[in-house]
N, C-alpha and C positions, 0 to 999 in steps of 0.2 A: 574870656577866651573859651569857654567849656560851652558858655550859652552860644558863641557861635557858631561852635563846631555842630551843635543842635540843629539851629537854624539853617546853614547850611545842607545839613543832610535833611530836612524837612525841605529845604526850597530843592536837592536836586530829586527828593520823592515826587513831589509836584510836574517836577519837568521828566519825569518817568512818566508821570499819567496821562500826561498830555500827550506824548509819544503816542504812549499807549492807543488814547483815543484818534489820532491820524492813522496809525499803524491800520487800527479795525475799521477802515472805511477803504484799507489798501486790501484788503484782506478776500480774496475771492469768498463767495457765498457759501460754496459745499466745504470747505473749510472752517467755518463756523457751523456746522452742525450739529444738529446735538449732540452724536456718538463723537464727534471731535472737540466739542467741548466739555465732554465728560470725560475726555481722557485726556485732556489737559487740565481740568480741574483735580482730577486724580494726581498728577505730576507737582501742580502748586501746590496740594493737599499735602503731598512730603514734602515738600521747600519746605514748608509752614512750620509741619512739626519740627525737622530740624533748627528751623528759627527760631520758633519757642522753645529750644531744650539749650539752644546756645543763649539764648538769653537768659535763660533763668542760672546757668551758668554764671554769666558773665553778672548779675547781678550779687547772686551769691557770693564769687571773689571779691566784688565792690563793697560787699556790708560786709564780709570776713576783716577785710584791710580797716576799716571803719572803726568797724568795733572793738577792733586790737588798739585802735590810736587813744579811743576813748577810755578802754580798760587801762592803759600805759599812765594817764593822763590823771586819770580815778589815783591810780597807785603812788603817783608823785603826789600829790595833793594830801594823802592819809602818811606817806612816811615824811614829809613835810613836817607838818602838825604833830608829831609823833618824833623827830630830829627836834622840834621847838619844846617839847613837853622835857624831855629828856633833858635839853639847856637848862632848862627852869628848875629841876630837881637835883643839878647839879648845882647851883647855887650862884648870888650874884656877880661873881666871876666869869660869866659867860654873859656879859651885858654885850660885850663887843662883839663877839659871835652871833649873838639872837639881832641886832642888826643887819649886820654883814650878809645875817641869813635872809633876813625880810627885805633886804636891797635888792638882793639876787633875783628872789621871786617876783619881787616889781617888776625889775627890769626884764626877766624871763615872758611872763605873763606881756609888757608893752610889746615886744616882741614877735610874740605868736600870734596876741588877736589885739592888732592894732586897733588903739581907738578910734578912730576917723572912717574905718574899715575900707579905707582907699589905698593905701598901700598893703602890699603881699606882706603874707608872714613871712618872717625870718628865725627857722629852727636852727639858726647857727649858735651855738651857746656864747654866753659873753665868759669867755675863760677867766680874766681876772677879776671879774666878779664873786666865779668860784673858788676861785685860790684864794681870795679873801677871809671865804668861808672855811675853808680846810686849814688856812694856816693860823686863825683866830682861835679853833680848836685845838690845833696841835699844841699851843702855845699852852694850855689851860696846865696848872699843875698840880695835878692830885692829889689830896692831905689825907686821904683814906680808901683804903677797898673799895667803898661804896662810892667813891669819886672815880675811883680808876674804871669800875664797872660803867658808870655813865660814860666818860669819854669813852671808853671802846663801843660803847654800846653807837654814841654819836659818831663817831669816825665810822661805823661800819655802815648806819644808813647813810652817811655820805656819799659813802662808795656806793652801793644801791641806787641813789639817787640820779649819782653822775652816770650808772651805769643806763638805769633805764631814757635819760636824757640822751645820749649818743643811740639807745636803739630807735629813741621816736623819728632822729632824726634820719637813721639809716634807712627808716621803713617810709621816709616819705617821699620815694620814687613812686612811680605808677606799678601796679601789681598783674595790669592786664595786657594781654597778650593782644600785640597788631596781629599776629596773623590771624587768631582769632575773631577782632574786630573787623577786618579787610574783610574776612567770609562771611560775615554779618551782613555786614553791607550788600556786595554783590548777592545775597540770597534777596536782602529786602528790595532791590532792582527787580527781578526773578519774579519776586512774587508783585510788586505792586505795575509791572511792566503786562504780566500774565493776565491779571484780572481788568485792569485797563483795559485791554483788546478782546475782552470775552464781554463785558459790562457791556450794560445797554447803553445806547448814549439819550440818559436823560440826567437829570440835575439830582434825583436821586442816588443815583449808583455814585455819583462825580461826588458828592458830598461826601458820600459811606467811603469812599476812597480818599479825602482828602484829611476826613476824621482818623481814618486809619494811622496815615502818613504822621498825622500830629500825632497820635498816641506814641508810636513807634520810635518818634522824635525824642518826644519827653521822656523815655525808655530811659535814652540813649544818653538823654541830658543828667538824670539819677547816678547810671550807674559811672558815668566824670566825676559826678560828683561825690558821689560815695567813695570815688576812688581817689581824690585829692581832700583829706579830714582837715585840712586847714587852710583851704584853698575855696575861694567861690562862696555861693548862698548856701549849702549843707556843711555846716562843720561842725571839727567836735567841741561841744560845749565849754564854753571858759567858767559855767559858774563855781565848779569843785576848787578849782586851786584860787577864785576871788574869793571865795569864802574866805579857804588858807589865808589870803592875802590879809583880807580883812581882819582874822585874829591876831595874826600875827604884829598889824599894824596897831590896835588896842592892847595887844599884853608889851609889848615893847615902850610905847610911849612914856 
């Protein structure tokens, strides 16, 4: 979806240039002057800047959202492995929990970055997976301080964990603003509409404007993507919590 929305706005830059170049052949002669093309290059000259300051914008929000998904992602993964260590030192009365817990994470992890990678992730948590886990723990029954200290210590990354689980997924609406994006847009009309009609008509200018349109595209294509972390070809990395997996699946065995 994200790469069409790309191509699209690259195919309708192309049919701006094209405009473009019929428009400058409508264009009476003293109208193309130089003093009237210096002061429409002046005008595009502020389109521009504001275009790059709304882009760098809009990429900034896009890597901010990103790298919250990935920091979130990092932080399940370390109190994971940290909830599994703490089982372990509570003693082999937590067999059924360090399960229940390495299930959860299987099935969390099949979920978010599906293996086939043809189907969407799904940040919908599996609830009775975790209640497996939380009531496996509760169950545990502590024969000393230093027991009771571990389950509290377990039951409180749990909560931690559920908690940060519900933010990942609260945070995985889009973070960017259409009206923002809509004035994107019409600026980059504006501006590839403007220099189309000032441009020579040779195959040089036509190209430096078509390179343009692509860059602009691929912009636009980053910062989609940046802005859906589990969604599309930029996501946020599965290898933190497959490690977890992975040990989790070796200490349990």
């Amino acid at each position: 979806m994200i790469i069409i929305i790309a191509g699209i706005l690259f195919a309708g830059l192309v049919s701006v240039i094209l405009v473009g170049a019929y428009l400058r052949r409508l264009v009476p002669a003293e109208h193309l002057s130089t003093d009237s093309k210096d002061a429409v290059k002046l005008a595009l000259g502020l389109v521009a800047t504001m275009t790059a300051i709304l882009l760098g914008l809009l990429v900034s929000s896009a890597k901010s959202s990103f790298d919250t998904a990935r920091s979130e992602v990092i932080q399940m993964s370390a109190k994971i492995a940290l909830l599994d260590r703490v089982l372990v030192l509570y003693g082999p009365q937590t067999a059924d929990a360090r399960h229940a817990l390495r299930d959860s994470v299987a099935e969390g992890v099949r979920r978010t970055w599906p293996p086939d990678g043809r189907h969407p992730a799904s940040l919908q948590p599996n609830e009775q997976m975790g209640d497996a886990v939380y009531a496996a723990i509760s169950r545990l029954g502590p024969e000393d301080d230093a027991q009771r200290a571990l389950k509290a210590e377990a039951v409180t990354l749990l909560t931690q964990l559920a908690e940060l689980r519900s933010l990942v997924q609260a945070q995985a609406v889009s973070s960017l603003s259409k009206p923002l994006l809509i004035a994107l847009v019409i600026w980059l009309v504006v501006i590839f509409l403007g220099f189309a009609v000032l441009a020579p008509p040779n195959a040089t200018s036509t190209l430096a404007l078509l390179a343009g349109a692509f860059s602009v595209a691929c912009a636009v294509f980053i910062i989609l993507e940046l802005d859906y972390p589990f969604a599309g070809i930029v996501r946020v990395p599965s290898e933190p919590m497959i490690r977890t997996l992975d040990h989790l699946s070796k200490e349990t065995i």
